[in-house]
C-alpha positions in Angstrom: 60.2 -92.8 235.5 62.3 -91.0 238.4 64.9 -93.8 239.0 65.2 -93.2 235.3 66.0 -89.3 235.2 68.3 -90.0 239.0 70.1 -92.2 236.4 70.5 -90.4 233.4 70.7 -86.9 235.5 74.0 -88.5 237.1 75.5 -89.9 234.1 74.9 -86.3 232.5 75.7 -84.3 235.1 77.8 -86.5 237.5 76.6 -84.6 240.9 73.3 -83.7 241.4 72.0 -84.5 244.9 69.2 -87.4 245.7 67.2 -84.8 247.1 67.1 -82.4 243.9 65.6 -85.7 242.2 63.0 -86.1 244.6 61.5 -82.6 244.3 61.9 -83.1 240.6 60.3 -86.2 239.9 57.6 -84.8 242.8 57.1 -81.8 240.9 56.5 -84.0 238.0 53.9 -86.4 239.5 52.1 -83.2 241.2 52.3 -81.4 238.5 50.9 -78.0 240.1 51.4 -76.5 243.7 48.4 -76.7 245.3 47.4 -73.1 245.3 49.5 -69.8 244.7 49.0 -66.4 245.7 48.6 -63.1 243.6 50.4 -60.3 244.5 47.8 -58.1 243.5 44.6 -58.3 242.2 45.4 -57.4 238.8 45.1 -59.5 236.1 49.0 -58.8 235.1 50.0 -60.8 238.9 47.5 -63.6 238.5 48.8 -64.4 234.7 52.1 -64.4 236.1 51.5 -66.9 238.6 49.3 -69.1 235.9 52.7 -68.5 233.8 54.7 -69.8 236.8 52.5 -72.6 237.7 50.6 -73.9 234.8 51.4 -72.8 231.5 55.1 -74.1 231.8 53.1 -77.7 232.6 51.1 -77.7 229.4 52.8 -81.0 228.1 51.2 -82.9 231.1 48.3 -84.5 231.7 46.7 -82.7 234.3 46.6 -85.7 237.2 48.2 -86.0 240.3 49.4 -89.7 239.1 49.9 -90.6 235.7 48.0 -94.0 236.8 44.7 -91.6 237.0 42.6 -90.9 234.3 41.0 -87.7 234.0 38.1 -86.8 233.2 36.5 -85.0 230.2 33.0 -84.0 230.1 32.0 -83.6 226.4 28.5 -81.8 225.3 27.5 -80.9 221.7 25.1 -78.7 220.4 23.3 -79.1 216.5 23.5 -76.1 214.9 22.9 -76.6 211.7 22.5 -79.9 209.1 24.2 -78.6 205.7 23.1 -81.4 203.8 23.0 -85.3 203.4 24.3 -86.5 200.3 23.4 -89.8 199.2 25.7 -91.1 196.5 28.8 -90.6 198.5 26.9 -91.6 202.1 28.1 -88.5 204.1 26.3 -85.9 206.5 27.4 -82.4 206.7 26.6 -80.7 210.1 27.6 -77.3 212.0 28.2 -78.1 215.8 29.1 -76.7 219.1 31.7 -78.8 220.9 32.1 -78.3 224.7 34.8 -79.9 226.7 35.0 -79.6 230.5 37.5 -81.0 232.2 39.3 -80.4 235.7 43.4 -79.5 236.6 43.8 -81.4 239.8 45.7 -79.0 241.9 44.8 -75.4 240.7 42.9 -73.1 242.2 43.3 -69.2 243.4 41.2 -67.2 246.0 38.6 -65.4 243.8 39.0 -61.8 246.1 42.5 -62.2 246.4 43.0 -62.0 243.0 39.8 -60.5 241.8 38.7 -62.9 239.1 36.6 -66.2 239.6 37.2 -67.4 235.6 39.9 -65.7 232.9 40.1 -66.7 229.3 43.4 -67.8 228.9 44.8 -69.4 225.4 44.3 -72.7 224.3 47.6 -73.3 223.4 49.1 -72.6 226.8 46.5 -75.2 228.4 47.1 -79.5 228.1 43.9 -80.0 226.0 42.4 -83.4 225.1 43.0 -84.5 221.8 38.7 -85.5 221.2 37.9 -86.6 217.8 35.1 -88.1 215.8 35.8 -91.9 214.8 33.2 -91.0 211.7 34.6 -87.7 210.9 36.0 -87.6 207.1 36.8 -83.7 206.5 36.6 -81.0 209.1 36.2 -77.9 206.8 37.0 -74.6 207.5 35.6 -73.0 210.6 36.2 -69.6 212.9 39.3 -71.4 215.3 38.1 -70.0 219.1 41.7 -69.5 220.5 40.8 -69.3 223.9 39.3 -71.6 226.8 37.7 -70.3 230.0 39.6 -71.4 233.1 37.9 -71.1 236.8 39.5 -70.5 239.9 39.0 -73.9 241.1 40.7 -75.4 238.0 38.0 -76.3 236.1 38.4 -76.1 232.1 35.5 -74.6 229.9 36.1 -75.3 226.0 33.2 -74.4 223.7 34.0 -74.2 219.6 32.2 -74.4 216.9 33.3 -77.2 213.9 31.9 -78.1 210.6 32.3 -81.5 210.1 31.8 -83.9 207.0 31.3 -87.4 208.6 30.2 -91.1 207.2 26.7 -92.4 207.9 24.8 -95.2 206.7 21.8 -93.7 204.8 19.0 -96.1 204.4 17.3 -94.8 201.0 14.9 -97.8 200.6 11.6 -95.6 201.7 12.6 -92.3 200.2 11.7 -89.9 199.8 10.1 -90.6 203.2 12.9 -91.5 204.9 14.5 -91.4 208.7 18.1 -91.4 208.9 20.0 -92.4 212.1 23.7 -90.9 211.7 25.8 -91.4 214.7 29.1 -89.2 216.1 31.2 -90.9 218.2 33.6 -88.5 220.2 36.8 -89.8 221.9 40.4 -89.6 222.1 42.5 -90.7 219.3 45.4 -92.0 221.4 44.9 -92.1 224.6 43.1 -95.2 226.5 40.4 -95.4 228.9 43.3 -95.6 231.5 44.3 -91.9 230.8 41.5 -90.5 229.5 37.5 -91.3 230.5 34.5 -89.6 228.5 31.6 -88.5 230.2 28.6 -87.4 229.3 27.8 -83.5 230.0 24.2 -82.2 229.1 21.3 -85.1 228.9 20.0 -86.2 225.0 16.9 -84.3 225.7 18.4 -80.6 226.8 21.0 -81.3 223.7 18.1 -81.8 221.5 16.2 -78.5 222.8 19.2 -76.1 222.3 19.9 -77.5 219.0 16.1 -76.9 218.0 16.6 -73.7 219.1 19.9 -72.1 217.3 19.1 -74.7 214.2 19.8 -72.4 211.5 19.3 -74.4 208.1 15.7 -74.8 207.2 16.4 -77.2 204.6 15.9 -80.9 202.9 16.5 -82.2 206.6 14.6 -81.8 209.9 16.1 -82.5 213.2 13.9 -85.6 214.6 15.7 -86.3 217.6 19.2 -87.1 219.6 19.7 -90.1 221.5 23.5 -90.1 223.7 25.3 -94.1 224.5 28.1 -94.5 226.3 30.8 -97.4 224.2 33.8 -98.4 224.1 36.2 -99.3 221.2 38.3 -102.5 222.6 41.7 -103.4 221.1 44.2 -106.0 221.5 46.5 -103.3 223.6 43.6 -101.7 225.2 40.4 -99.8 225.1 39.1 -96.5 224.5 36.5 -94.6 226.4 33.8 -93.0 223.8 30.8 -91.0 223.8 28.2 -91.8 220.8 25.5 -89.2 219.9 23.0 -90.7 217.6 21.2 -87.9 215.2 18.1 -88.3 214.0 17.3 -86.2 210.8 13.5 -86.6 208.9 13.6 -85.5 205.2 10.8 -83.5 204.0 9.6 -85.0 201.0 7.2 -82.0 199.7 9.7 -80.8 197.2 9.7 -85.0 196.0 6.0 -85.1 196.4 4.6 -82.3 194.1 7.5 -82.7 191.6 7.3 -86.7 191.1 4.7 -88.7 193.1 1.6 -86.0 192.2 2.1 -85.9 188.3 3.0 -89.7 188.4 -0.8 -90.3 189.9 -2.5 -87.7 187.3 -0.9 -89.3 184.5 -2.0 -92.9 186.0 -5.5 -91.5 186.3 -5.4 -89.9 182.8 -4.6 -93.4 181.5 -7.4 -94.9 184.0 -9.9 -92.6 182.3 -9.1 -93.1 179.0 -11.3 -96.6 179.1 -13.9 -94.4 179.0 -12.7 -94.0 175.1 -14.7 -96.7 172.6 -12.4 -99.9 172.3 -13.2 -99.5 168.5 -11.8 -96.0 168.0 -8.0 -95.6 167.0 -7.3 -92.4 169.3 -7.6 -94.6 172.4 -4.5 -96.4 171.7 -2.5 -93.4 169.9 -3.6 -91.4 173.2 -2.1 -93.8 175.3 0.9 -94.1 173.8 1.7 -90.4 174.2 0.7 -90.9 177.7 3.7 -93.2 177.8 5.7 -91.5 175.5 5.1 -87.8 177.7 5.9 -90.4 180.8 9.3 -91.9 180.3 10.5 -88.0 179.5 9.1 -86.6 182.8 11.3 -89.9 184.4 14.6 -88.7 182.5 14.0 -85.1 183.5 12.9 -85.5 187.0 16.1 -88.6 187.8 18.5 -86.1 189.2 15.9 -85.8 191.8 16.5 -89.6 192.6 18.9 -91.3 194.9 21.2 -94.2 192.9 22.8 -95.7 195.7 21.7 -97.8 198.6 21.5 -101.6 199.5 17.8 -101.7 198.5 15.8 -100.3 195.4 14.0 -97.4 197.0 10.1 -97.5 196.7 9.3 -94.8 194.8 11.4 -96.6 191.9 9.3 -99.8 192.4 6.4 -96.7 191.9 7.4 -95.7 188.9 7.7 -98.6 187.4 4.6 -100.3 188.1 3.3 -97.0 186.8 4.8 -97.7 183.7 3.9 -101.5 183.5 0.4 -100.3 184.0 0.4 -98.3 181.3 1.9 -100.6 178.9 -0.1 -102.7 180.0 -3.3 -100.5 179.2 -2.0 -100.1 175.7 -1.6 -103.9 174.9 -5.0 -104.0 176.3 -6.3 -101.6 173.9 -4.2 -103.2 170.9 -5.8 -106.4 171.9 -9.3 -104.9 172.2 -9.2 -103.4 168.8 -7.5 -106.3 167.1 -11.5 -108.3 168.4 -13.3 -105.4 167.3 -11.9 -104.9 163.5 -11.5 -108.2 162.5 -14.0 -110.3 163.3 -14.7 -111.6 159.9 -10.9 -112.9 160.1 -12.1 -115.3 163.1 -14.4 -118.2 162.5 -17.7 -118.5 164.7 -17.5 -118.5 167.8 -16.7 -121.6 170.0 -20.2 -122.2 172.3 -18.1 -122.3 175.4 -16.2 -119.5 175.2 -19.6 -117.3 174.0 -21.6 -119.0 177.2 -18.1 -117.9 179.4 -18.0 -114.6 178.6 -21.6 -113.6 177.3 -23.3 -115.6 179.8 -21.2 -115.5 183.0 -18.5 -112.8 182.7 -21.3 -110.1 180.8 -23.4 -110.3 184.4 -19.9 -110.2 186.9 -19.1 -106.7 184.6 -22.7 -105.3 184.6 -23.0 -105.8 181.2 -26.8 -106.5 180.3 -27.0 -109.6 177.7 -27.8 -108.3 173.9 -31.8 -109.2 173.0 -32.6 -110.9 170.4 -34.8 -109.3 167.2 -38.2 -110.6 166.6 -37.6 -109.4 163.0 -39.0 -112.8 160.8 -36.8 -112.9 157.7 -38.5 -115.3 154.6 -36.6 -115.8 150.9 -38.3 -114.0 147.9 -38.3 -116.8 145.1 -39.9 -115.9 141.8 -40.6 -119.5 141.1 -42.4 -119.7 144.1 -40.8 -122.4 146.1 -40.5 -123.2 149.2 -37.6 -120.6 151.0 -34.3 -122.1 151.0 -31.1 -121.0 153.9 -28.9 -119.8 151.0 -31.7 -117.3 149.2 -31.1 -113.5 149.5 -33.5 -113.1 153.2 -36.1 -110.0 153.6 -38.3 -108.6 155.8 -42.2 -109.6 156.1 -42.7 -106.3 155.1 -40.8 -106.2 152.4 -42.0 -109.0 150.6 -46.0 -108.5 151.5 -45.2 -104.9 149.5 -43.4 -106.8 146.8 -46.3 -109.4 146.7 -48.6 -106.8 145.9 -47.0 -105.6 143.6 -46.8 -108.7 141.8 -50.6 -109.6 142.3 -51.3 -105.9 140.7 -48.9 -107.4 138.0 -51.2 -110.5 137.2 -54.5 -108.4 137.2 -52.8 -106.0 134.8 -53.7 -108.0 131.6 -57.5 -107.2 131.7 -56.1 -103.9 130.7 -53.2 -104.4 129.4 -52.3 -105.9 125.8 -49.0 -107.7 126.7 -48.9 -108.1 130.4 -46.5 -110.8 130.5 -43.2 -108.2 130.5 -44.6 -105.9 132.8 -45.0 -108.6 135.4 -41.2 -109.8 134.9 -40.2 -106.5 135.0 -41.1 -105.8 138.6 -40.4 -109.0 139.9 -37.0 -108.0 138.6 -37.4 -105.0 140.2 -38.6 -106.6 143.5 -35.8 -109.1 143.5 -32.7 -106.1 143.0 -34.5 -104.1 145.8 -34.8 -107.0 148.6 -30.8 -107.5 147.3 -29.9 -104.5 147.9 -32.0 -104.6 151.6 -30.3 -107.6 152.4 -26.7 -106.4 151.9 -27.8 -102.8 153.6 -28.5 -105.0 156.8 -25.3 -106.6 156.5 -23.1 -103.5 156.9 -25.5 -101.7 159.6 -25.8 -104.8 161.4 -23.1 -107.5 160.7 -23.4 -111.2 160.9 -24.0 -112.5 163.9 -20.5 -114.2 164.6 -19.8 -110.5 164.0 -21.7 -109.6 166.8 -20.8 -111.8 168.7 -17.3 -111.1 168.5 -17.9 -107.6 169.3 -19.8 -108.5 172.4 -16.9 -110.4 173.7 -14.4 -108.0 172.7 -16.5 -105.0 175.3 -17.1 -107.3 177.7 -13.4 -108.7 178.1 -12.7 -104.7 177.7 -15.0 -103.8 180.7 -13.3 -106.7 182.9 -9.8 -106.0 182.1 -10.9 -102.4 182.7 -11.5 -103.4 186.2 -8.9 -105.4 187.0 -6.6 -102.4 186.3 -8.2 -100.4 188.8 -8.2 -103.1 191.5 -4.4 -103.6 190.8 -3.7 -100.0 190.8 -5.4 -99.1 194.3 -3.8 -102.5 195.8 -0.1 -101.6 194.3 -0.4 -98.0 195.7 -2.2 -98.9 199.0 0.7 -101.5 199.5 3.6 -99.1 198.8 2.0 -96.5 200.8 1.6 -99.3 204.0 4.8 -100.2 203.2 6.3 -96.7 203.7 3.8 -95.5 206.5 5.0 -98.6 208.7 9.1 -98.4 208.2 8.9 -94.7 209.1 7.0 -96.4 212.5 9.6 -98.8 212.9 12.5 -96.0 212.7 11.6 -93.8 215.1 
């Protein structure tokens, strides 16, 4: 670089001495004198000498050789998490940038010009051009126009910037999720030969301060801050980096009472609705508005829900095995009542599938098999044969009564002068009475395929009733493992 301006100097200029060159290029390479003197201790004489010595060197890297990198010191503080937004995978964050850095060279005497540190403005200092490799938007902040510089040439930056940077949110266990965003801070030009980050205050003091002047008290909850050293290599060289890794907990109150809470009463309504008789029609027309009243709350409540992500967050796998349950519920029922109305539709039924279910499945539910009656049906025959299967069938009772009746009949004609109608007539009457028994016990009671039917129609009702339950605690208890142990694994 200084054979090149003795050249170019003498072609221009045609006479300018070797020795001009030298202090030039030296003053150059130095950069600063090593230390000046105020005339007075006034602030006026030691900006003139800062004018004098420094300010007119603001384009250079303040190093004694060009083949030294300096180093910058780089500190942040969290001071506020605007929001996290989900669809377009960004975090918005207020922070407080510091940047140290040293001006080989400069210094002053602190009583000789009565200052240890002045505020002097950025734009007359060389300042580092640090930038976050994540960093999308930087949105309007208050600008800090000035630095702090010491009197043994040290460089104090501190400003605040709002940032809008890209992180990879990882949705799947929301809304009890753990994001790690990270902000990576180094220069955007210059290499790890000119420039070297360092790290300034340790991950745990950053984390305290930023607990402390955290303003937002919103969705998001500072975890914790862990700090890495990297390196970004190229094919021309590499760059020297500083990565802070930002830990943010969502509080999932506001997701817990307004979508998991009325998703498990509306589950438990449907779980209690089995206490409703399989026979009655308002069982199935109750669950249906209980699905009906469910898919609206799912359209009203799906702003509330995050659509993007690389996995199908949990709570959606939730909500729709709390659907499928209830569908599945109201099948059941459909299915139940379809057994219980028309059993005459269905022939008798098959001996294995009554000893299956009556036998084996009644005891597993705690359902008590039905007893048999003792009631001992005979046929009423007024020729007085022997009782055939297909005669109208009565009670004992019944018949003794009508027996007397008809032996009252036949000792009627001692007194009587035509007893031969009398008698027909009441065995007439007898036979239309133990008719009209018979088909009274027939609707009260039913056949017994009929019963039968029934029987197997509450006990499958009672068993599916259970399954349900056992499927319900096992789908919740697995979502809720399943969530419980990927928040573990993040932090």
């Amino acid at each position: 670089m200084c054979g090149w301006t003795r050249g170019s100097a003498e072609t221009e200029n045609g006479g300018v001495k070797a020795a001009e060159l030298i202090v030039i290029c030296f003053m150059l390479l130095q950069g600063f004198v090593a230390a000046f003197n105020c005339t007075s201790p006034t602030p006026a004489a030691l900006f003139d000498e800062l004018a004098k010595h420094l300010f007119s060197n603001k384009l250079l890297r303040p190093v004694e050789t060009f083949a030294k990198p300096i180093n910058i010191s780089i500190s942040i503080t969290v001071a506020g998490i605007l929001g996290v937004d989900e669809k377009t995978q960004t975090l918005s964050s207020v922070l407080w940038q510091v940047l140290e850095w040293d001006i080989e060279g400069l210094n002053w005497d602190e009583k000789e010009c009565a200052a240890k540190r002045v505020s002097v403005p950025r734009d007359n200092l060389w300042v580092p051009d640090i930038q976050i490799k994540q960093l999308l938007d930087e949105a309007s902040s208050t600008k800090t126009p000035y630095v702090y510089l010491y009197n043994t040439g040290h460089v104090y930056d501190d400003k605040p910037i709002t940032v809008v940077t890209s992180c990879q949110l990882g949705i799947y266990t929301f809304p009890f999720d753990i994001q790690n965003c990270s902000l990576t801070f180094g220069s955007y030009i210059h290499f790890a030969t000119d420039i070297q980050m360092i790290q300034g205050a340790t991950a745990e003091k950053v984390l305290k301060e930023s607990r402390d002047v955290i303003v937002t008290n919103g969705e998001w909850e500072l975890a914790d801050i862990n700090i890495a050293d990297s390196s970004l290599h190229l094919d021309d060289g590499s760059y020297s980096e500083i990565t802070y890794y930002i830990v943010l907990r969502r509080r999932p109150i506001v997701y817990v009472v307004n979508l998991l809470v009325p998703s498990c009463f509306l589950i438990t309504v449907d779980l209690f609705s089995f206490v409703l008789p399989p026979q009655s029609v308002d069982r199935s027309s109750f669950k249906m508005t209980l699905i009906l009243g469910y898919t609206v709350f799912l359209l009203i409540m799906n702003d509330l829900l995050p659509v993007t992500g690389e996995k199908t967050p949990l709570i959606n796998v939730f909500f729709s095995i709390s659907l499928a349950l209830m569908v599945a519920s109201l099948l059941e029922t459909l299915f139940i009542t379809n057994i219980q109305y028309k059993p005459r539709e269905y022939s008798a039924v098959p001996h294995w599938l009554s000893v299956l279910v009556l036998r084996y499945l009644a005891v597993l539910v705690c359902i008590p098999p039905k007893e048999r009656s003792n009631r001992v049906t005979v046929s009423l025959n007024p020729s007085h044969k022997a009782p055939s299967a297909n005669t109208s069938a009565t009670s004992l009772s019944d018949h003794q009564s009508i027996s007397d009746v008809t032996l009252s009949g036949k000792a009627a004609p001692a007194s009587l002068d035509s007893p031969e109608p009398v008698v027909e007539q009441l065995r007439m009457l007898g036979r239309e009475l133990t008719a009209i028994r018979v088909q009274m016990d027939k609707y009260c009671q039913g056949t017994k395929a009929t019963q039968e039917w029934e029987m197997i129609g509450t006990v499958i009702d009672r068993l599916l009733f259970g399954l349900y339950i056992i499927f319900i605690f096992v789908s919740f208890i697995t979502i809720i493992s399943i969530w419980i142990w990927h928040n573990s694994f993040a932090t």
